[in-house]
C-alpha positions in Angstrom: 2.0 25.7 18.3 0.4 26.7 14.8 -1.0 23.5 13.2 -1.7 25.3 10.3 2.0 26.0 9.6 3.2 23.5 6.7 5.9 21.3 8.1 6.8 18.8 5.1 5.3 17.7 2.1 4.8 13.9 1.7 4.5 12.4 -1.6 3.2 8.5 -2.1 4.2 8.1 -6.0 3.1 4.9 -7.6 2.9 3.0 -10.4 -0.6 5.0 -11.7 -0.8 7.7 -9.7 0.8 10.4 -7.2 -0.8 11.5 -3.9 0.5 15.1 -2.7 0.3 15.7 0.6 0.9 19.4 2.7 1.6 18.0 6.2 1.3 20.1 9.8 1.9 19.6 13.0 1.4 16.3 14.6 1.3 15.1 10.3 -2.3 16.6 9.8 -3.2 16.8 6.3 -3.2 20.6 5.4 -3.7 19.9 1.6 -3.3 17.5 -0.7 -3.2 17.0 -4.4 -3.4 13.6 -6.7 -2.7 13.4 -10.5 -2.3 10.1 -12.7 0.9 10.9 -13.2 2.6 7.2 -12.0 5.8 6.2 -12.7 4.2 4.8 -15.6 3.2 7.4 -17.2 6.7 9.1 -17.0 7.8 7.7 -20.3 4.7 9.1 -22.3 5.1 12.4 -20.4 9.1 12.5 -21.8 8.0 11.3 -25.3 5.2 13.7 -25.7 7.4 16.8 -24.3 10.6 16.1 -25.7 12.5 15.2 -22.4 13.9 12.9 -20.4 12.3 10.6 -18.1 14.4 12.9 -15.3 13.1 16.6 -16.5 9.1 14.6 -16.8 9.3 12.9 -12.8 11.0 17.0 -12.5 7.8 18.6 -14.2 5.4 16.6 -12.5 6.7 17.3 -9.1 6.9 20.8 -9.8 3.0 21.0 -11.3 2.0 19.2 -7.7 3.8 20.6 -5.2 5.5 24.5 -6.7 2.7 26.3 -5.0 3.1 25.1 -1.5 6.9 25.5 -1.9 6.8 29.2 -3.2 4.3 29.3 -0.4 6.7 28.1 2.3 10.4 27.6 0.5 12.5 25.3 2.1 10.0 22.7 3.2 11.8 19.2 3.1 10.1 16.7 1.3 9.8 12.9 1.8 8.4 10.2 -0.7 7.5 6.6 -1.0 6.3 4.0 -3.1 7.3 3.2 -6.6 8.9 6.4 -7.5 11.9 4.5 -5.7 12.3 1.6 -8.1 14.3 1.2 -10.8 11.6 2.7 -13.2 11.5 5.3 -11.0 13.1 8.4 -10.3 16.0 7.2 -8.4 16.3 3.6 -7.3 16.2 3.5 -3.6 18.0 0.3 -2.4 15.9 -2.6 -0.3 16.4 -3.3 3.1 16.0 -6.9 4.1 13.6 -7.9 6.9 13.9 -8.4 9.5 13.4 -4.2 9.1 12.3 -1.6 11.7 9.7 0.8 9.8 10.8 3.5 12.0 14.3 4.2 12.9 17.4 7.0 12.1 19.2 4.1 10.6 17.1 4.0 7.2 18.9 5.4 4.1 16.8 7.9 2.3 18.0 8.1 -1.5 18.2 12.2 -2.3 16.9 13.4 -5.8 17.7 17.3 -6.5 15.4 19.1 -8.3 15.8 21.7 -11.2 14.5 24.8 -8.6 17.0 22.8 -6.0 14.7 21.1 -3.4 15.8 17.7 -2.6 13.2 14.9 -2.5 14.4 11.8 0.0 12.9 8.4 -1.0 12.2 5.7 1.3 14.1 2.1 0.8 11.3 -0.6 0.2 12.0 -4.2 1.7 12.6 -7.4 0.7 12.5 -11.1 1.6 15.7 -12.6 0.6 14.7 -16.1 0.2 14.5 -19.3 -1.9 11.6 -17.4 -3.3 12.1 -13.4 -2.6 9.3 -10.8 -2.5 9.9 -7.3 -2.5 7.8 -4.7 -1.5 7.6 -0.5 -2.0 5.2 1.7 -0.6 3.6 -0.6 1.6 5.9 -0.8 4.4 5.0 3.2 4.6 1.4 2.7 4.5 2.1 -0.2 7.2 3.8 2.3 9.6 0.7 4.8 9.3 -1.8 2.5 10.0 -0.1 1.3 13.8 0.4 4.9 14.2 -3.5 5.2 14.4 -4.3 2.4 16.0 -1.8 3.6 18.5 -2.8 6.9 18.9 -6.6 6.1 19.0 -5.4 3.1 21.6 -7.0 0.2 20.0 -3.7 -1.7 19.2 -1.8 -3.6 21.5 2.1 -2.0 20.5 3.7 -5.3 22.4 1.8 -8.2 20.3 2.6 -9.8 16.9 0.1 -8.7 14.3 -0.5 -9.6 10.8 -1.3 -6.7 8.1 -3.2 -7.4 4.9 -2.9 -4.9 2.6 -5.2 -5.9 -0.5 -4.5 -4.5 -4.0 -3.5 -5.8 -7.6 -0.8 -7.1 -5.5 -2.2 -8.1 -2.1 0.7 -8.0 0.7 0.2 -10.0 4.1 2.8 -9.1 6.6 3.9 -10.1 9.6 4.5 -7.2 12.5 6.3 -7.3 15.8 6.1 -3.7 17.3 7.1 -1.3 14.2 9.3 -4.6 12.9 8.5 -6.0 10.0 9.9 -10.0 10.2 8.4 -11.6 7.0 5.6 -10.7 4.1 4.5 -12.5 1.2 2.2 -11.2 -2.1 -0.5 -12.5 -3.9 -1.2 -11.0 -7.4 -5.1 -11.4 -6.7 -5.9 -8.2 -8.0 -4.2 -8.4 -11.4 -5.6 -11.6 -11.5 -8.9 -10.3 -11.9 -8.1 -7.6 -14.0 -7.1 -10.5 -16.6 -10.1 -12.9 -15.9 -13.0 -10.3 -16.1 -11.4 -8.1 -19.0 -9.6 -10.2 -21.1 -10.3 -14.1 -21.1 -13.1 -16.4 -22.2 -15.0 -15.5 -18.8 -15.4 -11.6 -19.6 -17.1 -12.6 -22.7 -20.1 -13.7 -21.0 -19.7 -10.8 -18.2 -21.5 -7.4 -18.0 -20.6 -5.1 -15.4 -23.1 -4.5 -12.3 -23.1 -1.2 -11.0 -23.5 -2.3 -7.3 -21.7 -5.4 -5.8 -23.5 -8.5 -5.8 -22.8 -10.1 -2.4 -25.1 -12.9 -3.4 -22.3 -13.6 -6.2 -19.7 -12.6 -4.1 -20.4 -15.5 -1.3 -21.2 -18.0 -3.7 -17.7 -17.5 -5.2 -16.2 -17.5 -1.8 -18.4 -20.7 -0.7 -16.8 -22.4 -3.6 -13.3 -21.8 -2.7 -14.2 -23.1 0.6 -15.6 -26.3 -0.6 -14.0 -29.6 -1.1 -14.6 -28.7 -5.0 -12.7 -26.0 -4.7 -9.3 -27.9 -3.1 -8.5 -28.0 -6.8 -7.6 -24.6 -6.7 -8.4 -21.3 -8.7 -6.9 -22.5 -11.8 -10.0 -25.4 -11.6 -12.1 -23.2 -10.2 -12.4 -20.3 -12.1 -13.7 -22.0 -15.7 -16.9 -22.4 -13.1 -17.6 -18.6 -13.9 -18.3 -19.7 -17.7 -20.2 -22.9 -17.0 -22.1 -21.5 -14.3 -23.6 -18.7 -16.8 -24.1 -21.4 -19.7 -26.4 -23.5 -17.3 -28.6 -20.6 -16.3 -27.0 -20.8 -12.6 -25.0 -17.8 -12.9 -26.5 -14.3 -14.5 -23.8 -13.0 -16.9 -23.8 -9.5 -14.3 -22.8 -11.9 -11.4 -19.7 -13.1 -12.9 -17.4 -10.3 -11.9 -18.1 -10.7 -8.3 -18.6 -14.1 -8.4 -14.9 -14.2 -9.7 -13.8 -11.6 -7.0 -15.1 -14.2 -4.3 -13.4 -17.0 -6.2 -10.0 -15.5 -6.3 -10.0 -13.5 -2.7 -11.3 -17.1 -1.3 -8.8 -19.5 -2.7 -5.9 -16.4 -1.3 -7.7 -16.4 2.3 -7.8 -20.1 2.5 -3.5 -20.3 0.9 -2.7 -18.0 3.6 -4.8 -19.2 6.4 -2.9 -22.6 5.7 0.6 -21.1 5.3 0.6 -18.6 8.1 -2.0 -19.4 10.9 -2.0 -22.0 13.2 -4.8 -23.3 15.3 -6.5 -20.7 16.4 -6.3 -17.8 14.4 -5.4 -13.8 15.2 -6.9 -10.8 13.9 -5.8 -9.1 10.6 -5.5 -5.4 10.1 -6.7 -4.3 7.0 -5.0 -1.7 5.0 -6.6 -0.8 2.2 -9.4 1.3 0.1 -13.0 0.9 1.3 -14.2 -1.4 -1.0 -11.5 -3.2 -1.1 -11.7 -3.4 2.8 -15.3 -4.5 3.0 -14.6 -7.6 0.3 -11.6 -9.2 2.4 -13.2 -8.0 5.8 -17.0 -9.9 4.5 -14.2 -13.2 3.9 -12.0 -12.9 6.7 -15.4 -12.7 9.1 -16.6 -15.4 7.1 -14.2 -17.9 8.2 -14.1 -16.5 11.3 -10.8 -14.3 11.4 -11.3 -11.2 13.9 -10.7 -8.1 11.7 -9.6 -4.4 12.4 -9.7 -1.7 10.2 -6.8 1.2 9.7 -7.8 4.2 7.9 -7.7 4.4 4.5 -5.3 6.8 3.8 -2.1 5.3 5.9 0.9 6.9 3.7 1.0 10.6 5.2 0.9 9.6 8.4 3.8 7.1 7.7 5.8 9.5 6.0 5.5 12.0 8.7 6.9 9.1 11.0 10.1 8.2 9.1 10.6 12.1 8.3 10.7 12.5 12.4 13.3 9.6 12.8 15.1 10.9 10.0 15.5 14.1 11.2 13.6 15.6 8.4 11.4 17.3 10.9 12.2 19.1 13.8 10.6 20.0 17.1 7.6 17.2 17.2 4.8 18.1 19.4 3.8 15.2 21.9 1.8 12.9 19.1 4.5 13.6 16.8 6.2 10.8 18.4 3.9 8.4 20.0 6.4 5.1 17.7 9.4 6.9 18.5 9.1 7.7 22.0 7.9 4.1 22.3 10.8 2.5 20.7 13.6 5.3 22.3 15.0 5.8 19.0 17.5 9.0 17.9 17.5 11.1 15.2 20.5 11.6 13.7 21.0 10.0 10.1 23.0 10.4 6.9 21.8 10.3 4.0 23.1 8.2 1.0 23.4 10.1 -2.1 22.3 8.8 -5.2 21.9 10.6 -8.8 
């Protein structure tokens, strides 16, 4: 087999940016390409060029991925993320959990292009509840990460796990095999964003080119405390007295708030989803974000596990295999799909 050959082109499209990806055999990364050209964006791009927000998610695509298809024509292409909302490209419709992140019986939502590929969006999920959470992209990067954990052999495929995936808008799911039974989000990113830009605690902030741990476990000690049973919205006005006092330097303060905030989420969670003694996490995220929550988690003693940074390609390739998208998988192709016996034989909705 040639695992050089280009077998699908993956996009994750989000709300900032979109990640290109030139899979090969077995999902490899050939290539890839990343612009900050977010769904976002979309509405500057039309009002800049004259067009609609159709022709600029049309442009955009064609400015990431024309080479590789002139290179190869006909390659299918797959993407997730926020590209399928309704400020995206075409809405994909939700699929309520309990949901099986692998299986021929997901819809993918078809957009045509101008040159006349067709682009098949994955469905995000959603929590239909007293109070619903939704989810898009995630449940993508989710599938990627158990397919390396499974393929390196370090995941148990037959036990319940729970995936953190931290961000602006942190997602903790639950996981039975690939079947995703519950999730929940906490904005403790954007959170941040607000306190150490634009509130009365940036003011006496200056940004630290190097994380300050010392800040960082102070903030999370605090949250921990009986002080900080009060909560983050008592909590936080600590990062302003603390630097009037002289007990907090004014380059402390954004870590010192990152503690705060990923503190008072650990110790919400730990109380609303674990019981006695606790299982491990797997963390999905970027590095730094990783090495924050993992410092907490191991902090209060929650055994950690660490997916790969870049989950979504390896996601995509999965759901392109069950969707038929692909054809003729090598052995790895199909390490969830063999494992779950599922066909591959699916039609797809379409949806202008």
């Amino acid at each position: 087999m040639n695992h050089n050959r280009a077998r699908l082109i993956a996009l994750d499209w989000g709300t900032s940016f979109c990640r290109a990806y030139l899979l090969g055999a077995g999902g490899g990364v050939l290539s890839q390409r990343r612009q900050p050209s977010g769904i976002m964006t979309q509405p500057s791009h039309a009002a800049s060029s004259s067009t609609s927000y159709d022709v600029a998610f049309d442009q955009t695509f064609e400015e990431l991925c024309g080479e590789w298809l002139g290179n190869t024509p006909g390659l299918p292409v797959i993407a997730c993320g926020m590209i399928g909302s309704n400020h995206g490209w075409a809405e994909a419709e939700y699929r309520s959990v309990p949901a099986d992140l692998v299986t021929s019986e997901i819809v993918l939502t078809r957009v045509h292009t101008r040159s006349g590929t067709t682009v098949h969006i994955i469905p995000g999920l959603i929590v239909e509840s007293a109070v619903p959470d939704v989810m898009r992209g995630e449940e993508t990067q989710i599938l990627g990460a158990l397919t390396e954990h499974l393929i390196a052999g370090t995941l148990d495929y037959s036990t319940d796990h729970i995936v953190l995936l931290p961000g602006t808008h942190s997602k903790w799911v639950r996981i039975t095999g690939t079947t995703v039974t519950d999730f929940t989000t906490c904005m403790t990113g954007e959170f941040y964003a607000l306190l150490t830009t634009d509130s009365t605690l940036s003011r006496l902030a200056t940004h630290a080119k190097d994380p300050d741990w010392v800040a960082f476990d102070r903030g999370l000690g605090v949250a921990a405390s009986p002080t900080g049973r009060g909560g983050i919205l008592n909590t936080a006005f600590s990062a302003r007295t603390l630097v009037m006092t002289g007990k907090l330097a004014p380059h402390q303060v954004e870590d010192y708030v990152s503690g705060l905030l990923i503190g008072h989420e650990l110790a919400g969670m730990l109380a609303l989803w674990f019981s006695g003694e606790s299982g491990e996490v797997l963390l999905c995220g970027d590095a730094q974000l990783n090495e924050r929550y993992r410092r907490a988690l191991q902090t209060l003693g929650v055994p950690v596990a660490v997916a790969a940074a870049d989950c979504a390609p390896a996601g995509m390739w999965q759901i392109a295999g069950a969707s038929g998208l692909v054809s003729g998988p090598d052995k790895d192709d199909v390490v969830i799909a063999d494992a779950i016996d599922r066909t591959t034989e699916v039609e797809f909705e379409v949806r202008r």
